[in-house]
MIKOL-143145 format. One line per 8 residues: number of its first residue (from 0); their letters; for each residue x, y, z of N, C-alpha, C, CB. Coordinates in nm, 2 decimals. Atoms other than C-alpha are relative to their C-alpha. Glycine has a CB too. Layout:
BEGIN
NUM) a) X Y Z X Y Z X Y Z X Y Z ~ ...
//
This chain:
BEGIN
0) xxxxxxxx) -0.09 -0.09 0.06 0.13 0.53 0.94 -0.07 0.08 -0.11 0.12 -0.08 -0.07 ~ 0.08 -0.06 0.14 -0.06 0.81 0.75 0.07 0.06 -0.13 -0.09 0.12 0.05 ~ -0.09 -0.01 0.11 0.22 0.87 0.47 0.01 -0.09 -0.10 0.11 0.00 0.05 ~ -0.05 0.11 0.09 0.21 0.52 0.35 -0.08 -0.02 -0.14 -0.01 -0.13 0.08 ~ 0.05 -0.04 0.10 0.14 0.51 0.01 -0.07 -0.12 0.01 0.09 0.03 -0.11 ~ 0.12 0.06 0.05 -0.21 0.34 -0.09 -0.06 -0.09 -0.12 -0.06 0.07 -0.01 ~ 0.08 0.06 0.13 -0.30 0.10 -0.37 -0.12 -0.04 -0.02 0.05 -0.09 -0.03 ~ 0.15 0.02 -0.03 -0.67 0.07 -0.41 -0.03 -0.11 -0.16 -0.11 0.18 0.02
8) xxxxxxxx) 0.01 0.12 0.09 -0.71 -0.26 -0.66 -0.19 -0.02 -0.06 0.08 -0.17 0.11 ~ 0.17 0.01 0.04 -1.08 -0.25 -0.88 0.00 -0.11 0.05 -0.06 0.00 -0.16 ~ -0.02 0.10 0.01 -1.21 -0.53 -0.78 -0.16 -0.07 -0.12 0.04 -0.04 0.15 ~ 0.12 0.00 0.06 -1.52 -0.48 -1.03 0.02 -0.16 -0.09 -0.02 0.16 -0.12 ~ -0.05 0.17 0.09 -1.60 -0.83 -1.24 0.09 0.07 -0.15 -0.21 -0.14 -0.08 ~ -0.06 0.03 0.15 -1.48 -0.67 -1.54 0.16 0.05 -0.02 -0.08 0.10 -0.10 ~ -0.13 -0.01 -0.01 -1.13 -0.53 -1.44 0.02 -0.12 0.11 0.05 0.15 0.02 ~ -0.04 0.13 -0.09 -1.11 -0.86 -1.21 0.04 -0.06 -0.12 -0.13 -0.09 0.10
16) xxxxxxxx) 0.01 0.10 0.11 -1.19 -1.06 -1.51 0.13 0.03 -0.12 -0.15 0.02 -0.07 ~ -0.12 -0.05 0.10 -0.94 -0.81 -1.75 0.15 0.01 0.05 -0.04 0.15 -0.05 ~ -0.19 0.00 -0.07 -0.61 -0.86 -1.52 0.04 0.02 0.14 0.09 0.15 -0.06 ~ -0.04 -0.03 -0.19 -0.65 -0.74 -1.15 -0.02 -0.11 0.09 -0.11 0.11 0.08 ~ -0.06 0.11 -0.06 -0.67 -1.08 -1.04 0.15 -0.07 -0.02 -0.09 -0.08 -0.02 ~ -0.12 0.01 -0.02 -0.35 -1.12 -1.14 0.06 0.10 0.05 0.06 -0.03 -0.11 ~ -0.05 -0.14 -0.09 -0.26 -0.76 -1.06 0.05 -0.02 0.12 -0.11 0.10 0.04 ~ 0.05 0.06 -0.13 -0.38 -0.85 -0.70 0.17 -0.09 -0.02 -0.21 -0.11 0.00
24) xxxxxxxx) -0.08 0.12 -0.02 -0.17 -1.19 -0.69 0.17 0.09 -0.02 -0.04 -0.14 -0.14 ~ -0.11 -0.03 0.08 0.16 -1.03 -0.86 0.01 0.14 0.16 -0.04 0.05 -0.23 ~ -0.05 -0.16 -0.07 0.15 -0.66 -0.63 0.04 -0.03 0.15 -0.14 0.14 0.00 ~ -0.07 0.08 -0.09 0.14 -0.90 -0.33 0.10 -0.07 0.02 -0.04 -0.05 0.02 ~ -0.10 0.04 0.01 0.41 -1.10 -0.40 0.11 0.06 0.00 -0.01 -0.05 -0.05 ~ -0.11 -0.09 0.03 0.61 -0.81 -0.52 0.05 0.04 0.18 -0.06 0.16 -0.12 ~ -0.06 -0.04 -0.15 0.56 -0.66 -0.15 0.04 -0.11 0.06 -0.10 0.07 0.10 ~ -0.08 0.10 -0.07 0.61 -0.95 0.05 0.12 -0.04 -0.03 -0.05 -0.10 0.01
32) xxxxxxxx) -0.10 0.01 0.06 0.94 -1.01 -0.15 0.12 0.08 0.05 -0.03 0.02 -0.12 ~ -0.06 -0.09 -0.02 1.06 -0.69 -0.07 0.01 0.03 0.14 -0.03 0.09 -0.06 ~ 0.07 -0.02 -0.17 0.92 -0.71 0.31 -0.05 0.20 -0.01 0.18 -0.04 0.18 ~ 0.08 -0.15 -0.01 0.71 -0.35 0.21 -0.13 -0.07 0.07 -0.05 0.10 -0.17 ~ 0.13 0.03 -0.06 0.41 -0.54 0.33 -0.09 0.08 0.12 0.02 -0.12 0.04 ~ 0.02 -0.12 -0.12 0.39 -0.30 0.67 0.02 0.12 -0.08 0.13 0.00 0.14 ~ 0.00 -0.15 0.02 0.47 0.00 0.45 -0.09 0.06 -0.09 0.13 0.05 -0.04 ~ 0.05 -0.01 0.13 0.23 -0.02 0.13 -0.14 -0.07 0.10 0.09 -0.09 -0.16
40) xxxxxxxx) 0.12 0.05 -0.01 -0.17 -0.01 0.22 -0.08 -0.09 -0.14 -0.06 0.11 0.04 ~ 0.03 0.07 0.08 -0.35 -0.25 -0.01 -0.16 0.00 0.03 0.07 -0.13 0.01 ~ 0.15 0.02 0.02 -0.76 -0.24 -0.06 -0.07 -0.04 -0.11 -0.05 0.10 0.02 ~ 0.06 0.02 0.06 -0.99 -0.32 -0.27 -0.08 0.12 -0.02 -0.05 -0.10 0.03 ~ 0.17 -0.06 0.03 -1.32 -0.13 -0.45 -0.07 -0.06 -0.10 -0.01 0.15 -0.06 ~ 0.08 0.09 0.14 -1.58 -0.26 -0.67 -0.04 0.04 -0.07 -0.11 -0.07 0.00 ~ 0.03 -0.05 0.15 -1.62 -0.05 -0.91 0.09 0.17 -0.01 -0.20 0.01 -0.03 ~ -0.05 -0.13 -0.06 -1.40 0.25 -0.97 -0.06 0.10 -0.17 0.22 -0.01 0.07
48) xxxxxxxx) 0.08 -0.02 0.11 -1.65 0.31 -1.27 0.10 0.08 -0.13 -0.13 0.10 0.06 ~ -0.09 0.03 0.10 -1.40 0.31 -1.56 0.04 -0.11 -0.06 0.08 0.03 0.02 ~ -0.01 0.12 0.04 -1.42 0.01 -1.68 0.02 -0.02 -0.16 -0.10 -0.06 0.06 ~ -0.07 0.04 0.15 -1.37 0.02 -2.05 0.16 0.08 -0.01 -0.12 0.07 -0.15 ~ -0.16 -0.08 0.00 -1.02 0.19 -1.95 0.07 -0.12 0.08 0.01 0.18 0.10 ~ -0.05 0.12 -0.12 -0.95 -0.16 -1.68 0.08 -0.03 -0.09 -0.11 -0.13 0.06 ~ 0.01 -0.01 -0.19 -0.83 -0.31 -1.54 0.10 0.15 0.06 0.09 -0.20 0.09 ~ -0.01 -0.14 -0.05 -0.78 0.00 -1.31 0.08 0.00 0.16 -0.15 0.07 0.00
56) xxxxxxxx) -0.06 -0.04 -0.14 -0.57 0.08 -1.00 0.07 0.11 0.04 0.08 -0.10 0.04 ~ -0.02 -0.10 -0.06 -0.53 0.37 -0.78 0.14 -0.02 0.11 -0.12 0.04 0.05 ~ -0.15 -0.02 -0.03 -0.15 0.43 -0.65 0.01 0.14 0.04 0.12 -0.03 -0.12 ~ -0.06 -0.16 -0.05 -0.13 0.75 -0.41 -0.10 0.07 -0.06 0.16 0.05 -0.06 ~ 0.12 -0.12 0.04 -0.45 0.93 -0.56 0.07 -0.01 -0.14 -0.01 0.19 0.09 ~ -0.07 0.01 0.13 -0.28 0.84 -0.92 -0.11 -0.08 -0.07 0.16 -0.09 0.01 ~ 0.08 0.09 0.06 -0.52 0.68 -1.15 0.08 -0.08 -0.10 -0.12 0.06 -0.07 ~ -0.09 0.08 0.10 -0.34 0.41 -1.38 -0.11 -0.12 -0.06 0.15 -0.07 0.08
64) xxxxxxxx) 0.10 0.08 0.12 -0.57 0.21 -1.67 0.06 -0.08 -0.10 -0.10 0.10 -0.09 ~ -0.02 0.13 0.12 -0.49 -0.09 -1.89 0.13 -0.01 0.07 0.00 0.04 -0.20 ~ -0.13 0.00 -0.11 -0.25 -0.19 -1.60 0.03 -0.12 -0.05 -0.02 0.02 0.17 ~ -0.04 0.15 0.02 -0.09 -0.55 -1.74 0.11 0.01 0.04 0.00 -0.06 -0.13 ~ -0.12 0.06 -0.08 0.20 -0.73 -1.62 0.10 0.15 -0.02 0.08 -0.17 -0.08 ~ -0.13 -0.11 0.04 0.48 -0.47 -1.77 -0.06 0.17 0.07 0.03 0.00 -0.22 ~ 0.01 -0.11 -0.10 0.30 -0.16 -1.64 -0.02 -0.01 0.14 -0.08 0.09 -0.03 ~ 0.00 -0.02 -0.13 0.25 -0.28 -1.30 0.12 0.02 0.06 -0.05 -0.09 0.05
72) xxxxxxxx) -0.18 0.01 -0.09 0.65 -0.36 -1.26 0.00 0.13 -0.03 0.16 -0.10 -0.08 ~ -0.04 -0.11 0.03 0.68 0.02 -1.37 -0.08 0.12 0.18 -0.07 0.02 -0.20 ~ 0.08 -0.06 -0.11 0.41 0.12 -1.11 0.09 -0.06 0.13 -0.18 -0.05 -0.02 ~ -0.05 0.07 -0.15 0.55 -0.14 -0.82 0.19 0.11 0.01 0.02 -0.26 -0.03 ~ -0.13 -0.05 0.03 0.93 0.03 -0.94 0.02 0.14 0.06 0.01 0.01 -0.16 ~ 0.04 -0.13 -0.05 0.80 0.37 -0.85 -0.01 0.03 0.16 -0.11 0.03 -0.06 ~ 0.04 0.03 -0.13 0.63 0.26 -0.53 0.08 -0.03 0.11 -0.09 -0.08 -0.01 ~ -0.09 0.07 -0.09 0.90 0.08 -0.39 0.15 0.10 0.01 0.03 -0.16 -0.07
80) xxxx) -0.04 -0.10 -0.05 1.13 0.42 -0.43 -0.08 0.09 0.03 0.07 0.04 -0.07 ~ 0.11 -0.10 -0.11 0.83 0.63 -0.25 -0.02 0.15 -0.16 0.13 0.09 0.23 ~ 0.08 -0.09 0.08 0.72 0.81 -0.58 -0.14 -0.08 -0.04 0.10 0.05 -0.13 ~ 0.13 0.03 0.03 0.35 0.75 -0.70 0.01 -0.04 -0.19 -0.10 0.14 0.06
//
């Protein structure tokens, strides 16, 4: 499906270490919850060289930095009505 919106999850050690392993854990559950799992692509990168701005994740060509619990629900909120 080339429409489907993209989340690309750092997976550098230092935004791993600053939240995107929970990120990770938490953005999965959100989809599977919702059954988006078929509609939302999910990747990794290892470094998306911003790291004193991490943890970092790309939503639709969107950059979003110092992503913790409360701005991911805002980000997943978005995603799950098909805005970025």
């Amino acid at each position: 499906m080339p429409d489907e919106p993209e989340v690309v999850v750092c997976l550098g050690s230092s935004c791993f270490a600053r939240g995107n392993a929970q990120n990770l854990s938490a953005l999965e559950s959100y989809l599977q919850s919702r059954s988006l799992c078929n509609c939302v692509r999910i990747r990794g990168s290892l470094c998306q060289d911003e790291c004193k701005q991490g943890p970092n994740l790309i939503v639709s060509g969107t950059h979003h930095h110092e992503v913790d619990a409360t701005k991911l629900r805002e980000i997943l909120q978005h995603l799950n009505r098909g805005e970025q």
